[in-house]
Every structure is written in C-alpha cells, then in structure tokens.
C-alpha positions in Angstrom: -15.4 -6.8 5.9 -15.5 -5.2 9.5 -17.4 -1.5 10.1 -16.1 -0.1 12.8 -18.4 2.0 14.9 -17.9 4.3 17.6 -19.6 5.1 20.6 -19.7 8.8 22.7 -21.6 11.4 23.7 -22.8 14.6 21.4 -23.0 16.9 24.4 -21.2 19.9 24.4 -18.9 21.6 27.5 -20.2 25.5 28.2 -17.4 26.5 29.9 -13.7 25.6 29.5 -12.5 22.1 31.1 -10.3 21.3 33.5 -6.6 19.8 33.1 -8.0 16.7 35.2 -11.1 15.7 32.3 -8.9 15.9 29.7 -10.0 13.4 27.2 -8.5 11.7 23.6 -10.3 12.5 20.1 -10.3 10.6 17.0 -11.0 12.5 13.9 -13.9 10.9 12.0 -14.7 13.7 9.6 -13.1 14.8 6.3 -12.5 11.4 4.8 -13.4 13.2 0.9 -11.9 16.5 1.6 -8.3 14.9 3.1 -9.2 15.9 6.6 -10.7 18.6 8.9 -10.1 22.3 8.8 -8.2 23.6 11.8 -7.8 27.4 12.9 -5.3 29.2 14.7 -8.0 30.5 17.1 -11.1 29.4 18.8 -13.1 32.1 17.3 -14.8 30.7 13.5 -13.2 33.8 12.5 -9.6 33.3 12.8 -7.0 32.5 10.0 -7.2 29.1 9.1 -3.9 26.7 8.8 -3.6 25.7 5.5 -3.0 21.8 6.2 -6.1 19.9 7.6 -6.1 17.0 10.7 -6.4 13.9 8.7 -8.8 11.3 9.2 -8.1 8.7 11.3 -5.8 10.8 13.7 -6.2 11.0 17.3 -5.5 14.2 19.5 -5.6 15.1 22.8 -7.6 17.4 24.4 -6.5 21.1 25.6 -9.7 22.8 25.9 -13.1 22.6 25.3 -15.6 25.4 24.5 -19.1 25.4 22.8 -18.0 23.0 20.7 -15.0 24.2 19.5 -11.4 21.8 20.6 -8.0 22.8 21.0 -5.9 19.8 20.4 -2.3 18.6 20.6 -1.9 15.7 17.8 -1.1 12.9 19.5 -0.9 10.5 16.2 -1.6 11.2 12.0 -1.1 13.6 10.0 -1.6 17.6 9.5 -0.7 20.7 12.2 0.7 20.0 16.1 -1.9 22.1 17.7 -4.6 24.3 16.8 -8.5 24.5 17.2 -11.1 22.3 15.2 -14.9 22.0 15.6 -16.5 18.9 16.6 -19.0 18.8 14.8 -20.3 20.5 11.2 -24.0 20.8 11.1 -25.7 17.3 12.2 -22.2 15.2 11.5 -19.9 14.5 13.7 -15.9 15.5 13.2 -14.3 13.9 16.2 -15.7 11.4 18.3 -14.2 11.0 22.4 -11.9 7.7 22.7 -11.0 7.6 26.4 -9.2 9.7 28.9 -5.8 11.0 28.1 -3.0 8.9 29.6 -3.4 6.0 27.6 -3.2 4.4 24.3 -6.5 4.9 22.3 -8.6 1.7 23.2 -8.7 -1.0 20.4 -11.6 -2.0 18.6 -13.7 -5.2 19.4 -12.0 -8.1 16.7 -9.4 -5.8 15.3 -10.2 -3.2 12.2 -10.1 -4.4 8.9 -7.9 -2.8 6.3 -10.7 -3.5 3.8 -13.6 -1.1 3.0 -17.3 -1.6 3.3 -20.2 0.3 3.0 -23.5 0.9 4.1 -25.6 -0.9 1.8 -28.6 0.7 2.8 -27.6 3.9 1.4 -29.0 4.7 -1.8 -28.2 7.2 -4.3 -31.1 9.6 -5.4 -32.6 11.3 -8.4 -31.0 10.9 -12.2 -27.7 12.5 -11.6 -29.5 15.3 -10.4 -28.8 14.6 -6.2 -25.4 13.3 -6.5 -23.9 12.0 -3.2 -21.0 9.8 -2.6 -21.1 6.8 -0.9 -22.3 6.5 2.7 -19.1 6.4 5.0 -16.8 7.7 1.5 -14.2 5.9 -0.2 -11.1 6.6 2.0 -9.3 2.8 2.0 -10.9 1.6 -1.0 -9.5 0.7 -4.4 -11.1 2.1 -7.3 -11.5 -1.5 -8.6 -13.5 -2.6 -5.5 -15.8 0.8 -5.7 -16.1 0.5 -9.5 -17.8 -3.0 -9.0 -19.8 -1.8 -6.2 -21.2 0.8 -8.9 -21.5 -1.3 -11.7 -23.7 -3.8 -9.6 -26.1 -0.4 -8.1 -26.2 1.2 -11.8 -25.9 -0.8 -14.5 -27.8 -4.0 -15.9 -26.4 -7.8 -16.3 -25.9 -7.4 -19.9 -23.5 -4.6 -19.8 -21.1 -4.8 -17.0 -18.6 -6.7 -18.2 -17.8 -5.0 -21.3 -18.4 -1.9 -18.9 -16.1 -2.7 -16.5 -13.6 -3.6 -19.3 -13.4 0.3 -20.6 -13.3 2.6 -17.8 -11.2 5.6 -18.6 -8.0 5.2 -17.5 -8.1 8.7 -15.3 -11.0 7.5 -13.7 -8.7 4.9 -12.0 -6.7 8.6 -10.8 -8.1 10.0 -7.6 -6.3 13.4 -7.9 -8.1 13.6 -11.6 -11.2 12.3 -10.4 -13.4 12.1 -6.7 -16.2 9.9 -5.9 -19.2 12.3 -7.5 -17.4 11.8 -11.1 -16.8 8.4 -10.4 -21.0 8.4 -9.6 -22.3 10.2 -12.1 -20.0 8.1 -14.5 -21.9 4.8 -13.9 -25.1 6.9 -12.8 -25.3 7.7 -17.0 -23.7 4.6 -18.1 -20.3 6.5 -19.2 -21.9 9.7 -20.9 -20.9 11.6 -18.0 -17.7 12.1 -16.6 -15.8 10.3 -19.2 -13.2 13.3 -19.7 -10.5 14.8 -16.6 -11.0 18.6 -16.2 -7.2 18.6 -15.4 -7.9 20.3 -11.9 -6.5 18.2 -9.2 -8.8 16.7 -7.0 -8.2 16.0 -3.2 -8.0 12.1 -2.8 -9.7 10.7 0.1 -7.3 10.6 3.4 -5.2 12.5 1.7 -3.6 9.3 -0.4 -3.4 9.0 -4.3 -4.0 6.1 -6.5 -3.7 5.6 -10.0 -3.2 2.5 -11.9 0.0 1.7 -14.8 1.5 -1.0 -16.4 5.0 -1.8 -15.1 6.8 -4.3 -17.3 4.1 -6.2 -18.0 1.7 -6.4 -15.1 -1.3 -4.1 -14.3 -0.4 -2.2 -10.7 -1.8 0.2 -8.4 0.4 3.2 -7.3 0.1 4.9 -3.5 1.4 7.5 -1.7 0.7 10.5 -0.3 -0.8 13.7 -1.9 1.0 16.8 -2.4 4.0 15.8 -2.3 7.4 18.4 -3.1 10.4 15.8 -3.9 11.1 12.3 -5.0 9.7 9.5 -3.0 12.7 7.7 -1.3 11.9 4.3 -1.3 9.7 2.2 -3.9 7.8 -0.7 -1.4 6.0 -3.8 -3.8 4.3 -5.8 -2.1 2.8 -8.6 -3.8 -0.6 -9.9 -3.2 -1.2 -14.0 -2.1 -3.0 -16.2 -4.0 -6.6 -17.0 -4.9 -7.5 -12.9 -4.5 -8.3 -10.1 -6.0 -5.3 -7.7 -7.0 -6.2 -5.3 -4.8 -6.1 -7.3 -1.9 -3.5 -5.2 -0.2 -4.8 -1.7 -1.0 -6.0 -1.1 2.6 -2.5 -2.1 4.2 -1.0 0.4 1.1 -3.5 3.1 2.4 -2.2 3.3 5.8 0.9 2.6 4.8 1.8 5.5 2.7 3.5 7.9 4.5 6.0 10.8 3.1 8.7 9.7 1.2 7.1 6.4 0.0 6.1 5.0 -2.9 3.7 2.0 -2.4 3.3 -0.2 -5.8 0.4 -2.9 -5.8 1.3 -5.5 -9.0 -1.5 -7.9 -10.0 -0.3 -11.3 -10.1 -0.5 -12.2 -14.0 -2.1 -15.5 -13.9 -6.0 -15.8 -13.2 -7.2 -18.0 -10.5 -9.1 -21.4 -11.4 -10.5 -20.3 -8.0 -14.2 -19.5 -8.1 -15.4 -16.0 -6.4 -18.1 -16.4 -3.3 -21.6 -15.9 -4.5 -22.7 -12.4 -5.0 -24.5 -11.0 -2.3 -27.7 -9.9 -2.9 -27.7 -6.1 -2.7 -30.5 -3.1 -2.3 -29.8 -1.0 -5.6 -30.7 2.4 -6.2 -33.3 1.5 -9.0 -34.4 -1.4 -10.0 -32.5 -3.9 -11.9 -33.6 -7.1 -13.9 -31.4 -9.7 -12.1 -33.1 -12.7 -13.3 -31.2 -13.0 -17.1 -27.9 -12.6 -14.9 -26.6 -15.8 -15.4 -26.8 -15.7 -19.0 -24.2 -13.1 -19.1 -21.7 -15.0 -17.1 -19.4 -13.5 -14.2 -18.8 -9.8 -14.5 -16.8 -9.4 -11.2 -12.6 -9.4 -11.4 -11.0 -13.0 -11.0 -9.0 -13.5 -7.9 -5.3 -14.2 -9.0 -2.3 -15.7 -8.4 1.3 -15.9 -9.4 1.1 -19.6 -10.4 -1.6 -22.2 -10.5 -2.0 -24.0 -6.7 -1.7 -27.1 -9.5 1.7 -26.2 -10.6 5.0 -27.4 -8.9 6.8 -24.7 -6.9 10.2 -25.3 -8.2 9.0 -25.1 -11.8 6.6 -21.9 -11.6 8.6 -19.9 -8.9 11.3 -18.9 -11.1 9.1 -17.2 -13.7 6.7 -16.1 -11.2 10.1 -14.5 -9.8 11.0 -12.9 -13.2 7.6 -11.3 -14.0 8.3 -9.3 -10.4 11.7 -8.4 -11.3 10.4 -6.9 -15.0 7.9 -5.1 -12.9 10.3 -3.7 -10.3 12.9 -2.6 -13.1 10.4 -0.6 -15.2 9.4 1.6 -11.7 12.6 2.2 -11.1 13.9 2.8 -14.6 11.0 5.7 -14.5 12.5 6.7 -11.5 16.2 6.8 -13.1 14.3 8.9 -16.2 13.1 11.6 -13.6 16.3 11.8 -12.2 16.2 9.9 -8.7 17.2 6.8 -7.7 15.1 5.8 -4.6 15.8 2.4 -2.4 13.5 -0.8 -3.2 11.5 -2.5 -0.4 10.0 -6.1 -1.2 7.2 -7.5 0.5 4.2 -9.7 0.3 1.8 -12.5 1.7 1.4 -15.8 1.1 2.7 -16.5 -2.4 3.2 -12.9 -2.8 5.9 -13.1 0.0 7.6 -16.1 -1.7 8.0 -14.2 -4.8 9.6 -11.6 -3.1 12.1 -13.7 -0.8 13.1 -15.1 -4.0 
C-alpha cells in the first residue's frame, strides 16, 4: 500500500489576498466526521451550512484571512461556496495543491485505492483513551481494519474463532464508527457487542455493510444519507488469488449518488498462500512465539475457480453463482418497490465472469 503525503506551508495570510495568488486546496480533514464544517460567513459565528466539504475534495481559493478560506468547490462533494477553516487546533484541514489554473498535480507513483496506516501509532490506556486509528478508516473495508485489530489486541490462540463471530452490525458503519470497532477488540468482544440504533456518520461519507446475496458473502457501498432508490446496482467482481475486498477502495470512490456498489466474494478459497505477516508494533505486548501452532488466522484470498481447473468447465458455474447473486439484489430491490438498472464489472477473472 502507498501513503500519500503532502507537502505545504502552515503560514497564515493577515490580510485578504489578491485575485493574482489565488491558490487550489485539498481537503484533508474530516475523514471520521464525513467532512469539514463550512459557514456562510468568515466570522466563527455565522450559521453553519448543514452539509460538510468532504474529504478528498479540492477547491479553489477566493479569499484568505487569518486562517479562515472562502472557497469555490472545484471537485467532491458538499456546498459550492462558503468559508471553512484551515486548520482545527494543531491539525491541518486543507493543505495548498498549486496555483489555480490547473489541474491539481498528481501524486509521485499514482495513489493507491487501498488503505494503510501508520503503524507506529499506538492505542493507549485499557479502553479508557480510546482513539481511532492514525490517518482513520475512510477507504478501508471493515474486513481489512478488523484484522489489523485482531493482530494489535488479541493473542494467537484466539483470533481465528474471534474473527469468525463478529457481530454482524459491527460490519455496518452507519451502526457502528471506528471507537466501537476499538473498544470491541480492545475488551475482546465485551464491549461494543450491541448497536445503540443511532446512526453513525461513516467515514467519507460512504456506507458499508456486509449481506448474503444468493449465496455469496458481499459488501454493499454507496453514499450516506441518501432520500430515494439507488438507480443502478454496479457488481464488480474481484480477480483471483485475493482477498474479497480487493475492490473496496475503487467501490469507495466510486460511490456517488444514485449508485449502488455490491462487492461479492468469489465462493471458492484460493490454494494460494497469503505473503508472510509482517511483523508489527502492537499496542501491548503479545506472545507471538506459540503463533504457528494455531495456524493462519488471516482471510484466504479467493477466487471464482481453481487456476487448476479448465476454463470452459468452471466458467459456467462460476457464471451462475454471479447471476444467483445479482438476482437476489435485485429481487430486494423489486420487494421495495424500484427497479434500478444493473452494471457488471470486474478484473481479471472477476471481469470474465461478468462478460459472460
């Protein structure tokens, strides 16, 4: 996985600037709250507009003043125009991209659609100084940040069975945010293991949730919040030899209004082994050394037939356990009273199961 970083300058204009030093701002904050607060008005005191700059968007600059910006979006979501801070105590909000004119600059090797963190970052006290994960968990699966907690919390001999009964609303990010997530594996599942039924903001302002769907385990995206009937259902099915979440970061950025994005596990496991766990900094220590005993604890990768089998024997089944899944979504669809259009898509195997 690639982190991206950013580089700019903290300072602070004291006076207004000029039309000719306009710059571009990408929005950096907000990634567990679905985005930045923005006001009507450059004064702290002025009525706030109820939908927030999402992360990841990029605006242009109209003024500058102590700190405070007035921006026209140029690219995401939330309101046109309005005024947002920079930054919010010692963390930055927005970080400068480049003069206005021009397309944002790309980053160095591309970005990766899959999430890291910073494995430095360690959580603190017994449940007592709960923090979310360094960087949050805005692009990430709650598959991949469920074994990234199992390996910081819990010891060899349990993960597995662990792993094996999560709650199913803890796979929900509008019934559940990173702390309950946290203090879940901080307590090893005495904590946390009942939703509230208050709806939680999901990070970047896109849901996930995880169903059956005739047959096969998937993750379901789109966009929070929303008020009608997603038009179009999108599968896209992962390739082979990987984990079923492969795709999640392409669903993430991918779920726009009117979408539905659904993210079916391929139903055969990989003979494939996974890379070698890297060895990590926990937040307390953990007796690694009877870990092979217990056998792997991390997910399989999978695949939609064997890399042994013959094509033109397992494609057709492959082909029919996609179809099952595609009918049950949009018989549920049918149930609540829309019918929205399918879109098919994948990679690798994935995409040959769909072009078939």
């Amino acid at each position: 996985c690639i982190c991206s970083s950013y580089v700019y300058s903290t300072s602070f204009l004291s006076s207004t600037t000029s039309a000719s030093s306009m710059k571009t701002w990408r929005v950096v904050g907000g990634a567990d709250t679905g985005g930045i607060l923005v006001r009507e008005g450059k004064d702290l005191k002025s009525a706030a507009i109820a939908e927030r700059l999402s992360t990841g968007a990029v605006v242009k600059e109209v003024e500058l003043e102590k700190g405070r910006l007035k921006f026209e979006k140029l690219s995401g979501d939330g309101p046109g125009t309005g005024w947002v801070s920079l930054r919010l105590k010692d963390k930055d909000l927005l970080v400068a991209v480049q003069d206005s004119g021009a397309d944002p600059a790309p980053k160095k090797g591309g970005e990766s659609l899959k999430k890291s963190w910073d494995q430095k970052f360690l959580f603190s006290g017994c449940g007592a100084n709960l923090r979310a994960l360094e960087g949050g968990t805005e692009g990430a699966s709650r598959d991949q940040l469920f074994e990234f907690l199992t390996r910081q919390h819990l010891s060899p001999e349990l993960r597995k069975d662990f792993l094996e009964n999560i709650p199913p609303h803890l796979f929900d990010s509008a019934q559940t945010d990173e702390e309950d997530c946290v203090t879940f594996f901080q307590t090893a599942g005495f904590v946390g293991g009942d939703p509230i039924g208050k709806v939680k903001r999901s990070p970047g302002g896109v849901r996930q949730h995880v169903e059956e769907l005739g047959g096969l385990r998937c993750i379901i995206v789109e966009r929070e919040g929303r008020t009608s009937p997603p038009s179009a259902l999108v599968f896209l099915a992962h390739g082979i030899d990987v984990l079923g979440d492969d795709l999640y970061g392409m669903a993430h950025r991918l779920a726009l209004d009117g979408l539905r994005l659904v993210l079916p596990e391929a139903p055969h496991e990989s003979t494939m082994e996974r890379e070698p766990e890297q060895k990590l900094e926990v937040a307390s220590k953990i007796d690694e050394e009877s870990a092979e005993q217990y056998g792997e604890w991390r997910r399989p990768f999978r695949c939609w037939w064997s890399r042994h089998a013959k094509v033109q024997n397992a494609l057709p089944a492959a082909v029919g356990e996609f179809l099952s899944c595609i009918a049950a979504a949009f018989e549920q669809c049918k149930s609540d009273g829309y019918q929205p259009k399918i879109v098919l898509g994948g990679f690798s195997q994935g995409a040959a199961v769909a072009l078939a």
